[in-house]
matplotlib code that plots the C-alpha trace (Angstrom):
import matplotlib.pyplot as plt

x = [-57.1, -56.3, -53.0, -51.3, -49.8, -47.0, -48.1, -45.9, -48.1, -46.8, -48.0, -47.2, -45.4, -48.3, -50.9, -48.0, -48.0, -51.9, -51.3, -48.4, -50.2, -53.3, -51.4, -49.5, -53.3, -54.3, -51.2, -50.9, -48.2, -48.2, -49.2, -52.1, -53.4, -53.2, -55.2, -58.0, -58.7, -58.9, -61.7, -63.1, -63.1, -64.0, -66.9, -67.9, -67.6, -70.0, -73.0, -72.7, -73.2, -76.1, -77.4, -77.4, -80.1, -82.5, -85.5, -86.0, -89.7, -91.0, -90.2, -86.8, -83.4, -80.0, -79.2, -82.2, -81.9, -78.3, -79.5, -81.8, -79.3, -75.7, -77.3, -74.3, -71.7, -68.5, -66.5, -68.4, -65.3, -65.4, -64.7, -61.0, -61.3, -63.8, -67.5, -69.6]
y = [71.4, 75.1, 76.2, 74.6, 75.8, 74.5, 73.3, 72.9, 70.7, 69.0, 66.1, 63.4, 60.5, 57.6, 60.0, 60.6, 56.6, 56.6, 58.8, 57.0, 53.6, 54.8, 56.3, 53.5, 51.2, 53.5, 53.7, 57.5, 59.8, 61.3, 64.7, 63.4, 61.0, 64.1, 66.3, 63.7, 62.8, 67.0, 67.5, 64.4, 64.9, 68.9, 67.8, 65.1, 67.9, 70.2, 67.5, 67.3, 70.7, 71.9, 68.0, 70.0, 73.1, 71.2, 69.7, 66.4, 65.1, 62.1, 60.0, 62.4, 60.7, 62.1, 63.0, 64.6, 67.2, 67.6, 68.1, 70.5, 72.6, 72.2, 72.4, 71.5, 70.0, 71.0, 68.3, 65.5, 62.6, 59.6, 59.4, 58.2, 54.3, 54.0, 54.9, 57.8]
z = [-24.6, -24.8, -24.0, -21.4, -18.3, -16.3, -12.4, -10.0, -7.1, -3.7, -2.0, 0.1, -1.5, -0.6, -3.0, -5.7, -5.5, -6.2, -8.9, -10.5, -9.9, -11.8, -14.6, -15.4, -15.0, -17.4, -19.9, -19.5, -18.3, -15.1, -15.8, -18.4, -15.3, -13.2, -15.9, -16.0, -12.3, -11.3, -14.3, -13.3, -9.6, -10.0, -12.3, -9.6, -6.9, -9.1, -9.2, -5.6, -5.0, -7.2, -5.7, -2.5, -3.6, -5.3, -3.3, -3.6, -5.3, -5.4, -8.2, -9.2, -9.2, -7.8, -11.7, -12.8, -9.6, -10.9, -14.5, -13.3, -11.0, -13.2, -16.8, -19.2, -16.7, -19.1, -20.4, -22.7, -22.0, -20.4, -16.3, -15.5, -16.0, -18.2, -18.2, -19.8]

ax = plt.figure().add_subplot(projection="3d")
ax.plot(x, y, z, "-o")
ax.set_aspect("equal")
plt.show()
């Protein structure tokens, strides 16, 4: 991680209890939990878009048209909760 910054963030207490729930699932602090789940969700949110410009062909799958529109999509770590 490069240097940090402090964030000061509000929201409503049922998504800080989503948050808390899935950082204690997880065995992470709260501001770790926090970390992962925006680069995870912001990397999600980047396949969809460049899903949006590509035409579909015959024969291509949802991550091959993302492939082709994102190239490199950042971060090489494993989704929140597992995965690849």
């Amino acid at each position: 991680m490069s240097n940090a910054v402090r964030l000061n963030a509000t929201m409503d207490e049922d998504l800080l209890g989503r948050l808390d729930a899935y950082a204690r699932d997880h065995y992470e602090d709260r501001s770790t939990a926090l970390r992962q789940l925006v680069d995870f969700a912001l990397r999600e949110l980047r396949k969809r878009d460049a899903l949006k410009g590509v035409p579909e062909r015959p024969g291509d799958s949802p991550r091959v048209r993302a492939g082709a529109r994102a190239g490199d999509l950042g971060s090489s770590r494993p989704a929140p909760g597992g995965g690849g």
